[in-house]
C-alpha positions in Angstrom: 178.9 120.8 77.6 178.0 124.3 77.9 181.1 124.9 79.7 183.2 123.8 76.4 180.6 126.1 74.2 181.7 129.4 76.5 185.4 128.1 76.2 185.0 128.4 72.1 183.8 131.6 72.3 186.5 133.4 74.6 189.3 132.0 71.5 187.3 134.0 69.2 187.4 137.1 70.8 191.2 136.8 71.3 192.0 136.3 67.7 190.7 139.6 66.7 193.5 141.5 68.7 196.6 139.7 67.6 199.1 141.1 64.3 198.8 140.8 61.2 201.9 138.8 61.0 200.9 137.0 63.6 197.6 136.3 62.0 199.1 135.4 58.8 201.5 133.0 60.0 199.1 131.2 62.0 196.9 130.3 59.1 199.4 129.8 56.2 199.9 125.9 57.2 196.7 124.1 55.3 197.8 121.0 57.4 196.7 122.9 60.4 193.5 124.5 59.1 192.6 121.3 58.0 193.3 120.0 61.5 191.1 122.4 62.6 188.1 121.8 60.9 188.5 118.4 61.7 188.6 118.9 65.6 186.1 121.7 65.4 184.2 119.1 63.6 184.5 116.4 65.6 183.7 118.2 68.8 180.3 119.4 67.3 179.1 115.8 66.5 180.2 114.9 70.3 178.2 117.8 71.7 175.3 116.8 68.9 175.7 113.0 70.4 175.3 114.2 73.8 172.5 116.6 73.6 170.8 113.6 71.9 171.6 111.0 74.1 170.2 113.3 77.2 167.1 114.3 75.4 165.8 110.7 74.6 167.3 109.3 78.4 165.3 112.1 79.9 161.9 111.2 77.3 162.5 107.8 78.8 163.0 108.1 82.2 159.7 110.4 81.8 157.6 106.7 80.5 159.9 104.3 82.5 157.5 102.4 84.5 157.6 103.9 88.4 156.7 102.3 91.6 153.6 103.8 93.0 154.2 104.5 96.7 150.8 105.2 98.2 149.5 103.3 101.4 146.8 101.6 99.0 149.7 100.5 96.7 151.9 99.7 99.2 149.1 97.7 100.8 148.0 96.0 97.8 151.3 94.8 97.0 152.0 93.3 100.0 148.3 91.3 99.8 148.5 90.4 96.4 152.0 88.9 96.8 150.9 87.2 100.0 148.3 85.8 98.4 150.0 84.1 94.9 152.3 81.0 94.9 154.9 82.0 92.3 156.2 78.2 91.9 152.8 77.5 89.8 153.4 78.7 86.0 150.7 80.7 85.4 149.9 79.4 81.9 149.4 76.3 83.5 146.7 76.9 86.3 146.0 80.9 87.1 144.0 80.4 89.6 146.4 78.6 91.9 149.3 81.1 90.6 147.4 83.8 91.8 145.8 82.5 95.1 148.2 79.5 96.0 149.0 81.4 99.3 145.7 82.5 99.8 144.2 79.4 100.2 147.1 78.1 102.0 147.0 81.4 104.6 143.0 81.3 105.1 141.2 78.0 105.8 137.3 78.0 106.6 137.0 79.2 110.2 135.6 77.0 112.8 132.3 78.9 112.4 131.6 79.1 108.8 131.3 76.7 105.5 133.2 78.4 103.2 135.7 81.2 103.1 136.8 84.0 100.2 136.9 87.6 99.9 133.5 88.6 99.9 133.1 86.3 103.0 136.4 88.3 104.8 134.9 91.9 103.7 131.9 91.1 104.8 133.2 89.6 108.2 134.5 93.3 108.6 131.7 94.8 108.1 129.8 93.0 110.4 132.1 93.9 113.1 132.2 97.5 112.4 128.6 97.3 112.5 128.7 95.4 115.6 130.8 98.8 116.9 128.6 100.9 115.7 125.3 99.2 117.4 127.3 98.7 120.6 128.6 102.5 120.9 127.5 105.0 123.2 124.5 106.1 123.1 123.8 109.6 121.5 120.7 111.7 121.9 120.9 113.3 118.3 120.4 109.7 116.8 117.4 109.1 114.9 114.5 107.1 116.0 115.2 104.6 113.5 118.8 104.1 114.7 117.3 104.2 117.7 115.0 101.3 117.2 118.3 99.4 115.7 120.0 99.9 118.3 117.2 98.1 120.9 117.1 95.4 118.1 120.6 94.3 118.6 119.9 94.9 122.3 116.9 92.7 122.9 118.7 89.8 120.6 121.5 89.6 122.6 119.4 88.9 125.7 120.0 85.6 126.0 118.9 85.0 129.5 115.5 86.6 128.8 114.9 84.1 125.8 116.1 81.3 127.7 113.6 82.2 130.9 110.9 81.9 128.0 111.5 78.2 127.4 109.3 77.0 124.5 106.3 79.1 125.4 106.5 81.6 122.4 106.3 78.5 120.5 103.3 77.2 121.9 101.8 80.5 121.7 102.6 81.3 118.0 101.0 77.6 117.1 98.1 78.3 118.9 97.7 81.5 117.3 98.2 79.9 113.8 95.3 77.6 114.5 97.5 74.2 115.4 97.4 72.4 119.1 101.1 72.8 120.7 102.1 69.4 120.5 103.3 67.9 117.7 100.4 66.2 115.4 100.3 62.4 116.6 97.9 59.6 115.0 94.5 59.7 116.0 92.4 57.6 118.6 89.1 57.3 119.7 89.7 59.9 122.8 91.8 62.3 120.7 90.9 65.1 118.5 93.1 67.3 118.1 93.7 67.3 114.1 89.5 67.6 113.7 89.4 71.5 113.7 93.0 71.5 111.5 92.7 73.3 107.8 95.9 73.3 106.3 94.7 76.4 104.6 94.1 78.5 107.4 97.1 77.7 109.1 99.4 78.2 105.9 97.4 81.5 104.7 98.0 82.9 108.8 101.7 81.3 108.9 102.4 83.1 105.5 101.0 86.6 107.2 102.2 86.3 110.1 106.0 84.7 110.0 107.1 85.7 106.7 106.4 81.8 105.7 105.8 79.8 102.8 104.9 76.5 103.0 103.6 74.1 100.5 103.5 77.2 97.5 104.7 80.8 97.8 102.7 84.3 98.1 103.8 87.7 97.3 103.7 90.5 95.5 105.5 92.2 93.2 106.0 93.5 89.5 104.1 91.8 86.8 107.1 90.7 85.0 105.4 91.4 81.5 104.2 94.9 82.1 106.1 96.2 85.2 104.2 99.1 85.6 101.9 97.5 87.2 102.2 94.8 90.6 100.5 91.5 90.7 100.2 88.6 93.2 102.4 85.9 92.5 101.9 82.2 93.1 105.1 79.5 92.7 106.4 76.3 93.9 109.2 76.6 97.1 111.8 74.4 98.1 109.9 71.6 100.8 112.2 72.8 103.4 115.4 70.5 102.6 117.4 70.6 99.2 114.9 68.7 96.4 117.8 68.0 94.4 119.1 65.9 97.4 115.7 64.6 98.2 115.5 63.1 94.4 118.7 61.0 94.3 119.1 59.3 98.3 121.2 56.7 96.9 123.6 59.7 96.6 122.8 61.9 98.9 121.8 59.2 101.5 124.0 60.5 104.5 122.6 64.0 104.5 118.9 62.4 104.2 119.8 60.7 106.9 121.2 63.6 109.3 118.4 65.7 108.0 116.1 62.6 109.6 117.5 62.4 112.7 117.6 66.6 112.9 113.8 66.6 112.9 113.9 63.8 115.2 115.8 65.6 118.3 114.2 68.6 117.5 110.6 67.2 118.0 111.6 64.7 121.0 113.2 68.1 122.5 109.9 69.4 122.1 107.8 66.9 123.7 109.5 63.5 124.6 106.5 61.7 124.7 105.8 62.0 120.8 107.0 59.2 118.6 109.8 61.3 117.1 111.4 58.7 114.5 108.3 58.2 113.0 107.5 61.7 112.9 110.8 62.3 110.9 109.4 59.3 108.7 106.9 61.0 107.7 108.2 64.4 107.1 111.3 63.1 104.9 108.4 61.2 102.7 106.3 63.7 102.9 109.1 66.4 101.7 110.3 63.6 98.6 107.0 63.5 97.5 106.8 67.1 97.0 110.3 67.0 95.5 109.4 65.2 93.1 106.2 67.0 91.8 108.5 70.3 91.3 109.3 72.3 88.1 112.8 71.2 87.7 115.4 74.4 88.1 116.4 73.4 84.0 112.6 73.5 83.1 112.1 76.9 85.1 114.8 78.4 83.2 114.1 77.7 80.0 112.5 79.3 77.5 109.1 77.1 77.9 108.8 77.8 81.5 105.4 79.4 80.9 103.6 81.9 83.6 99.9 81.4 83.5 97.1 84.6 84.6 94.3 83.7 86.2 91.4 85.8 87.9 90.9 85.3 91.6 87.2 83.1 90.8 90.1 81.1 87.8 92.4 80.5 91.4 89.9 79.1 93.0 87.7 76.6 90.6 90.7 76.0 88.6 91.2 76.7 85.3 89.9 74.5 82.4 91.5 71.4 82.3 92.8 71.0 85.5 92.3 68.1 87.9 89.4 67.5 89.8 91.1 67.4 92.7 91.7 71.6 91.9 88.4 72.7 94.0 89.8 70.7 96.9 92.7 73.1 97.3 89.8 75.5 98.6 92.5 78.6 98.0 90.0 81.0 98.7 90.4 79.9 102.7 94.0 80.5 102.1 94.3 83.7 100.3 91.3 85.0 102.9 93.8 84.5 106.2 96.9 85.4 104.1 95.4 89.4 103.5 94.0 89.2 107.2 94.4 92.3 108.7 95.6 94.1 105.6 93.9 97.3 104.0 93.4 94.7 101.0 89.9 93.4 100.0 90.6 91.1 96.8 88.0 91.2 93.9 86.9 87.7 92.6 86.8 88.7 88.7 89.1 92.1 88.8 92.3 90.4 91.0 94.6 88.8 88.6 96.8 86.2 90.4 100.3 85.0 88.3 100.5 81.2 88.6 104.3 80.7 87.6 104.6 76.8 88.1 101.1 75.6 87.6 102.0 72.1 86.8 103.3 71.8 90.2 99.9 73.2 91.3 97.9 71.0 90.1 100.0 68.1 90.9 99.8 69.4 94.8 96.5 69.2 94.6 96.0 65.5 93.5 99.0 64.8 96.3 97.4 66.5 99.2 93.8 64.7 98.3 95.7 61.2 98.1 98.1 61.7 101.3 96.5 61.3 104.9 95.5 64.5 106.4 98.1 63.4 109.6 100.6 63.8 107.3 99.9 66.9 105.6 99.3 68.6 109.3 102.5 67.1 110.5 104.3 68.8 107.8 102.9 72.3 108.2 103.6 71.8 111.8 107.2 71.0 111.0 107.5 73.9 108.4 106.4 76.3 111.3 107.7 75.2 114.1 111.7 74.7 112.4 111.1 77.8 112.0 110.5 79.8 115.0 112.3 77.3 117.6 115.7 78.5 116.8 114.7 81.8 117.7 113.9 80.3 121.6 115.9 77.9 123.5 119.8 77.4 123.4 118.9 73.6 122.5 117.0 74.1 119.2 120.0 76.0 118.3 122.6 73.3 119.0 120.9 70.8 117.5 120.9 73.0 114.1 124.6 73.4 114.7 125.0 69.5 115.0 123.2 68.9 111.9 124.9 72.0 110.1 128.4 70.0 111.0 127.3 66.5 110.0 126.1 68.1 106.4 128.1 71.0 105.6 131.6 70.6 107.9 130.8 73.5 110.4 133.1 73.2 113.4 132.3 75.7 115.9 128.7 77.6 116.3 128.3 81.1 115.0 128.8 84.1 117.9 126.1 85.5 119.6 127.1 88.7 118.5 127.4 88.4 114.6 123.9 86.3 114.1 122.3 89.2 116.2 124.3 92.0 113.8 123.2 90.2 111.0 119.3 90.3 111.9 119.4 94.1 112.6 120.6 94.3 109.4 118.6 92.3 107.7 115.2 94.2 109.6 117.3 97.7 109.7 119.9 98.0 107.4 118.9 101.5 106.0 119.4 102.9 109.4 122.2 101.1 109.9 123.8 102.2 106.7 123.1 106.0 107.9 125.7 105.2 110.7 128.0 103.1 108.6 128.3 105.9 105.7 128.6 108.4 108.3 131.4 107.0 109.9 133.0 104.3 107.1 132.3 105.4 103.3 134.2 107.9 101.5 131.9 109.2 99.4 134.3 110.3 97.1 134.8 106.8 96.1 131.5 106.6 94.9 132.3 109.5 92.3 135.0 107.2 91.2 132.9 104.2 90.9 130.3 105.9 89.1 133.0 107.0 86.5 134.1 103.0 86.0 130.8 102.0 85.6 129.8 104.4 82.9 133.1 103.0 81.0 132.5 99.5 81.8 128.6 100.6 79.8 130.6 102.4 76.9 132.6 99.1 77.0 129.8 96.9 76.5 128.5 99.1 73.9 131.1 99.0 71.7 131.3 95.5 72.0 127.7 95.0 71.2 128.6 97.5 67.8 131.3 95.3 66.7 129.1 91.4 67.2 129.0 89.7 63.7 126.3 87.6 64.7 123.8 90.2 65.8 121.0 91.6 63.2 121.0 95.8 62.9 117.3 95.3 64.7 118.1 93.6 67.6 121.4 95.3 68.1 119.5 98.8 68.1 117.2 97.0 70.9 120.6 95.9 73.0 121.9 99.5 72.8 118.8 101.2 74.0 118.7 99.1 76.7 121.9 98.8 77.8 121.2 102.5 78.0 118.9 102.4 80.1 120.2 100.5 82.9 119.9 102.7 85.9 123.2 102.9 88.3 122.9 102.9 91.8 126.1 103.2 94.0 127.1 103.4 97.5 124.2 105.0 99.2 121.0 106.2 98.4 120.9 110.2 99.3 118.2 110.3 100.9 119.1 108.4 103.8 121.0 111.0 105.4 117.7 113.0 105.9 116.4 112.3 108.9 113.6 113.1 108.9 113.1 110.3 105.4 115.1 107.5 106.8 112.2 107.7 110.5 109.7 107.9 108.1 111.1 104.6 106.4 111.0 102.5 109.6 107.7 104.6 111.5 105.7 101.0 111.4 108.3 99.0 112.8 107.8 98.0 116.3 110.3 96.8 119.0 109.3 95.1 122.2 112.3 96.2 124.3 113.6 92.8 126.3 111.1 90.4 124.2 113.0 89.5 120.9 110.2 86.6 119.9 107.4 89.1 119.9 109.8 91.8 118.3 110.1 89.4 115.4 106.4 88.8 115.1 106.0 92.3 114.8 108.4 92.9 112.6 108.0 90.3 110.4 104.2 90.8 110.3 104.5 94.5 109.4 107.1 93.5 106.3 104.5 90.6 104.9 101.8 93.6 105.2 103.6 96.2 103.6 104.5 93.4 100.9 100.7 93.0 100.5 99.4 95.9 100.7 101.5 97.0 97.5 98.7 95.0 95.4 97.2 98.6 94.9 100.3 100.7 94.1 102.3 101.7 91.4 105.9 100.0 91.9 108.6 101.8 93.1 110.6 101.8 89.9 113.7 103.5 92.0 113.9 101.2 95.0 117.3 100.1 96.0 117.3 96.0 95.7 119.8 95.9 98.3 120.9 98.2 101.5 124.3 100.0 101.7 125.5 97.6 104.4 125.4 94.6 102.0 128.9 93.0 100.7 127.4 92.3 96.9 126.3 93.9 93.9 123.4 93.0 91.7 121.3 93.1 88.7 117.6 93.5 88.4 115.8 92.1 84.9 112.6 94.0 86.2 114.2 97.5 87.3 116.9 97.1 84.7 119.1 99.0 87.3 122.7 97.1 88.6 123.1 98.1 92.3 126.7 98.6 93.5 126.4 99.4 97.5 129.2 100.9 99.9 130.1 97.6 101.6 131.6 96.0 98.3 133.5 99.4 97.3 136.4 98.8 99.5 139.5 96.9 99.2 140.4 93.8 97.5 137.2 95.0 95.4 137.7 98.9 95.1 140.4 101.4 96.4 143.8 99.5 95.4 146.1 102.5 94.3 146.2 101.0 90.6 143.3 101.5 88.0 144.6 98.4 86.8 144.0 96.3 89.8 140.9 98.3 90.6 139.4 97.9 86.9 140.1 94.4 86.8 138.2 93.5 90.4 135.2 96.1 90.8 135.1 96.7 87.1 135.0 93.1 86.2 132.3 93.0 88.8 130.4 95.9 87.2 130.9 94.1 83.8 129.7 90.7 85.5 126.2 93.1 86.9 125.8 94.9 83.2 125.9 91.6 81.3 123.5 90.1 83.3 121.0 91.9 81.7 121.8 90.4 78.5 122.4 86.6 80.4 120.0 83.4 79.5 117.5 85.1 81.7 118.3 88.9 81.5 117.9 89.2 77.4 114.2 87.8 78.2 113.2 91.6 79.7 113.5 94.7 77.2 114.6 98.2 78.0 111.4 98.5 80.4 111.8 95.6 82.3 109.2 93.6 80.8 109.1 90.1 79.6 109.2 90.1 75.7 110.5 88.6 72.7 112.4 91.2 71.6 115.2 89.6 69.8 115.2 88.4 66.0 114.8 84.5 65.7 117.7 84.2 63.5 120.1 86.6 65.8 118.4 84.4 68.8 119.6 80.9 66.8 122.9 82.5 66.7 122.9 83.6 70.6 122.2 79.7 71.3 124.6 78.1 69.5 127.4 80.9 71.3 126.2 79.9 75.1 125.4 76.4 74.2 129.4 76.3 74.2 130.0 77.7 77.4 127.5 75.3 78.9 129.6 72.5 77.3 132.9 73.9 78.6 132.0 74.2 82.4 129.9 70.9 82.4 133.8 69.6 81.8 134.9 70.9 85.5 135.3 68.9 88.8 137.0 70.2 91.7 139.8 67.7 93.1 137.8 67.3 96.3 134.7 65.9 94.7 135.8 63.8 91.6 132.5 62.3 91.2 130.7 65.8 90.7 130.8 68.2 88.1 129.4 71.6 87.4 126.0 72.1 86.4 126.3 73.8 82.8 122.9 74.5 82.4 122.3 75.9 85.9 125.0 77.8 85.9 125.0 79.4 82.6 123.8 82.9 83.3 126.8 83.8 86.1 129.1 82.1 83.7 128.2 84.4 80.8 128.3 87.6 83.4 131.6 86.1 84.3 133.0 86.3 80.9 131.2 89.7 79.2 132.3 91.0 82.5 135.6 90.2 82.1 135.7 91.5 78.7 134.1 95.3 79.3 136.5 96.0 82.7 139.3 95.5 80.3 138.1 97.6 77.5 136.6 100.3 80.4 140.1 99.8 81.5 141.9 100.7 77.8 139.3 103.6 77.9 140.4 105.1 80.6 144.2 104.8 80.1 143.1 106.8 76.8 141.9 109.6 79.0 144.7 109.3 81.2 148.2 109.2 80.0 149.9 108.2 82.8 147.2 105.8 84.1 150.1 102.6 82.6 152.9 104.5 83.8 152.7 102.8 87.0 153.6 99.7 88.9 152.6 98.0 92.5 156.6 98.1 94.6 157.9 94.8 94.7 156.2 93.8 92.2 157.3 96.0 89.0 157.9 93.2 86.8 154.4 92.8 86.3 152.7 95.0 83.3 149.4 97.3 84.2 147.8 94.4 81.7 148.8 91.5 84.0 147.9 93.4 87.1 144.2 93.4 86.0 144.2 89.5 85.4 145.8 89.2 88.9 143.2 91.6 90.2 140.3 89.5 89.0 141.4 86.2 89.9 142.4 87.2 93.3 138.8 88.5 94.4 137.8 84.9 93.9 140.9 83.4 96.3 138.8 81.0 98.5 138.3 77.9 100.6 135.4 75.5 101.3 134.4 72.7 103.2 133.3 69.8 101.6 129.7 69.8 102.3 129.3 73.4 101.4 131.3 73.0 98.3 128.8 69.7 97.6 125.6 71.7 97.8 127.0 74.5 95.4 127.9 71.8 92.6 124.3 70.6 93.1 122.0 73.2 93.5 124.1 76.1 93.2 124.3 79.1 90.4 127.0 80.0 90.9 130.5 78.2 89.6 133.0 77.7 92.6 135.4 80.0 93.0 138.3 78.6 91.1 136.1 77.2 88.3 135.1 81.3 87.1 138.9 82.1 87.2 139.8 79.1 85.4 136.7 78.9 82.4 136.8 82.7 82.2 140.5 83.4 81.9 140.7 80.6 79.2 138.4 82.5 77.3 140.3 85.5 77.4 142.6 86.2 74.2 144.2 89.5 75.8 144.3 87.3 78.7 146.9 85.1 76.9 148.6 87.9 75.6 149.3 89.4 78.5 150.7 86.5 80.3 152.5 85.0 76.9 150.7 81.5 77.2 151.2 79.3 74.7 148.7 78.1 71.9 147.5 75.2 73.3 148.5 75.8 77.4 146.2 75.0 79.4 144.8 78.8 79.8 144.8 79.0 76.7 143.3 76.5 74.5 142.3 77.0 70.9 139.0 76.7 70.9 137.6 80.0 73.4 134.1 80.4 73.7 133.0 83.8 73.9 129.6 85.6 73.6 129.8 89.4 74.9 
């Protein structure tokens, strides 16, 4: 074109040397002046045409859609793709669109119970921790590292524990003030069960092992003024699943195996005990207290009351209670638990929180109606099912044989990964100084922190816009919501040294001797527990370490904890803010809306317990989650037709599950605001698919899983959590962008026309 343009102007130039005649003659013919003008014309509108044409191609090859060629695209692309089944319409069932393959590409391992992506992230981790516990040595490593590092050692001395046969057991009892064999009936030349109190040997048990049997002890915030710790008193599970113990016409095979379980265990033991009707007597012993529970509905509710009593209140009982109260002689109890603790309780100035009281004082009219054999041979049970699986390769196989029976596991877990998993569990601080060190790019982490302030501007705006919510309690949501305290990745100070020794200077490992390690270490965590009665709480404590595959929400700190093992791939890191928003952000969302869940919008700003919402915004509230209860009480998984899920038990992850959802995609639209080009690109191979549907495809696909039925069983039951597909399917349904996006039909079955939808 420009060529032409020069070309015009050189004619120009030539006309102005030519004759008059010459000149004359060439423009007397009007034909061919109007000829001319035409073609001059003509040409100009071309070149006009053109210019145009390359302008607007060039404006939209700049906001064409482009394949992003990173290695986190690339490698997303080829995962996500691996992972859908593109035969299932979408519309029609999401959750098998989006992780058809998935399931059919990852069935439960021999050695586990159920399989997704938090389970495969997490299976990493463990072996890069397993690396990093089993690497060379270095002199510049600190103590605590150090001590982590014996930890792993000592556990994975299996010929050691084995040489000790069952005499850490017998010790242990002993100590806890029971005879070594297992309780058996009386006779006129036995007794052993005259010197028993349950109390002492529950009170040492609870300070010495960590355990809680019969009711739970511990200390923590007072939920209704957090600035301040309390001890706590509560029900606990009787050692098998209550919901199962309550209905054994339905649950009568994994009675059963849980029968014979305690059964080989004890004749293991000592083969000379009647073990059957041992078992007998546990099981009935363990229904009974099943039945005198809170129920998980009651506890959750809004009537569920927490009573405070003084220390002299604990003790007599407080007015009205049964006579059978004084019997419970707590004072024996709560004098063994504080043994050797810095701890001296005060009768009238020690206030004691008594969250399931009814329970309370029905366990005390049980245990003065049921025959002291029974009551010892339960304690017995409680404490030695605990410790024998730390002993003897036998106790450990049995466990495994009655995890398969009950729950469908196939091969036994490694050595290896149950002995990561306890230094974690005692160390994971020090553990998570190698693993950042080595694993986390802490860069990420500025990243993250960036999502989750937009998945909190998110929320808020949603929270601005509710029709249902009074101007009072709104203000009240917004100042909390501001509050919630981030934590992400790591904390900072456990790169120093000389802070992260300090954390572990009163743990203890007995190099070689991993039964007494645990005793030590277990005894020193119940005493620092404890001995917090006197302090102020730690209102910046991480809830969970780095090396955890999870994030979480805490009602009392008001804080949502984010740590380095979930911010990696399929969560975090996946190329696409799309893909990134809709996983980690959704779970971000799911964390932040916890705080305003069934259970969450109980605590205020603070933390504390209180009625801070107007009734008639509260009425409205009710009505808005009473729906989402109805609409997941409607789902049953094909492999257990006869079960359903809970509604009611499940209702605050369902609620996180859908605000969630909801503030990653608006955090998502924020940030394409900030960012231009953030929509511009597309995973390769997979360009059809809009930055919109990517997020959809992100969140279903952190939920691709697989489970066996026994596992799957007990999480319909007893769980709070929906399964897997159930919180893609419910939460996608609820979603009108979701529908948008995918172009489902009114009336599909992801998108039906009534949606329930709260945050």
């Amino acid at each position: 074109m420009r060529y032409k343009v020069t070309e015009a102007e050189t004619d120009a130039e030539s006309h102005r040397s030519i004759s008059a005649g010459e000149l004359e003659k060439k423009w007397s013919s009007k034909k061919g002046i109007r000829w001319s003008s035409v073609f001059a014309f003509g040409l100009s509108l071309v070149l006009i045409g053109v210019c145009c044409f390359t302008a607007t191609f060039l404006l939209m090859a700049q906001q064409a859609p482009r394949s992003c060629l990173s290695e986190e695209c690339v490698s997303t692309a080829s995962r996500m793709l691996k992972a859908m089944d593109r035969t299932v319409e979408p519309c029609d069932d999401f959750y098998s669109f989006a992780c058809g393959g998935w399931e059919k590409k990852h069935p439960v391992p021999e050695w586990a119970t159920s399989w997704d992506q938090l389970a495969m992230l997490r299976e990493s981790l463990t072996r890069d921790l397993r690396d990093l516990l089993e690497a060379e040595d270095d002199p510049k490593l600190p103590r605590s590292v150090v001590k982590a590092k014996a930890l792993y050692k000592t556990c994975m001395d299996v010929e050691h524990i084995e040489s000790e046969g069952v005499k850490p057991i017998k010790r242990t009892l002993e100590i806890l003030g029971m005879q070594s064999k297992p309780p058996i009936e009386r006779s006129n030349d036995t007794a052993q069960n005259e010197t028993f109190l349950w109390q002492k040997t529950t009170g040492r048990a609870r300070r010495l092992l960590g355990l809680s049997a019969l009711f739970g002890l511990h200390v923590t915030e007072d939920v209704r003024n957090t600035s301040r710790n309390r001890l706590v008193i509560e029900q606990v599970s009787p050692g098998f699943s209550e919901k199962y113990l309550m209905k054994p016409e339905r649950f009568a095979n994994e009675i059963e195996q849980y029968r014979k379980y305690i059964a080989s265990m004890v004749s293991t033991f000592d083969s000379t005990v009647n073990a059957t009707e041992f078992a007998d007597d546990i099981v009935d012993f363990s229904t009974g207290l099943a039945q005198i529970m809170t129920p998980t509905e009651v506890r959750r509710s809004g009537t569920h009351l927490f009573h405070e009593v003084s220390i002299t209140q604990l003790i007599e009982g407080a007015a009205g209670g049964p006579e059978a109260w004084k019997e419970l002689k707590l004072d024996e109890y709560l004098k063994h638990a504080f043994q050797n603790t810095n701890i001296t309780l005060l009768a009238n100035d020690d206030k004691v929180i008594v969250m399931d009281l009814p329970y309370m004082q029905k366990l005390a009219v049980m245990l003065t109606a049921t025959d002291p054999l029974t009551v010892e041979r339960f304690v017995w049970w409680s404490i030695f099912s605990t410790i024998a699986p730390l002993t003897i390769t036998k106790f450990r196989d049995l466990g495994f044989t009655f995890s398969k029976e009950v729950f469908g596991l196939q091969q036994r877990t490694p050595r290896w990964k149950g002995c990561t998993a306890n230094v974690n569990a005692n160390f994971g601080i020090a553990l998570s100084y190698l693993y950042v060190n080595r694993h986390f790019d802490r860069k990420s982490r500025e990243k993250a922190i960036e999502m989750l302030e937009d998945v909190r501007q998110a929320f808020s705006e949603t929270v601005i816009q509710l029709d249902w919510m009074d101007n009072t309690t709104r203000l009240k949501t917004l100042n909390k919501l501001k509050a919630i305290r981030n934590y992400v990745g790591f904390p900072a100070w456990l790169l120093t040294i000389e802070k992260l020794d300090a954390h572990y200077n009163k743990t203890e490992i007995v190099e070689g001797r991993l039964f007494e390690t645990y005793l030590k270490l277990t005894g020193a965590s119940v005493k620092k527990n404890l001995e917090t009665l006197r302090s102020k709480p730690d209102r910046n404590r991480w809830v969970a370490t780095p090396t955890t595959v999870n994030a979480f929400y805490s009602a009392t700190l008001n804080s949502v904890t984010f740590p380095a093992g979930i911010l990696q791939p399929p969560f975090y890191g996946n190329g696409l803010e799309a893909i990134n928003y809709g996983s980690i952000g959704a779970i971000m969302g799911h964390e932040v809306t916890h705080g305003f869940d069934d259970q969450g919008r109980r605590y205020d700003e603070h933390g504390n317990l209180k009625q801070w919402w107007s009734a008639a915004t509260l009425e409205h509230y009710h009505g808005k989650v009473q729906c989402i209860i109805d609409q997941y009480n409607q789902y049953h998984m094909a492999q257990l037709p006869n079960y359903t899920v809970h509604g009611f038990n499940t209702q605050g992850e369902n609620i996180a599950d859908n605000g969630g959802l909801r503030a990653a995609l608006k955090a998502y639209n924020l940030f394409s605001t900030r960012n231009a080009s953030a929509k511009k690109y597309r995973l390769p191979s997979m360009e059809q698919y809009s930055p919109e549907q990517l997020f959809f495809l992100g969140f279903a696909q952190i939920w691709c899983g697989n489970s066996t039925i026994g596992a799957l069983k007990s999480k319909l039951v007893e769980g709070v959590h929906s399964p897997n597909k159930v919180r893609v399917i419910g939460t996608l349904s609820n979603s009108k962008e979701f529908s948008e996006a995918w172009k489902c039909r009114l009336g599909s079955p992801m998108n039906p026309e009534h949606k329930c939808v709260l945050w």
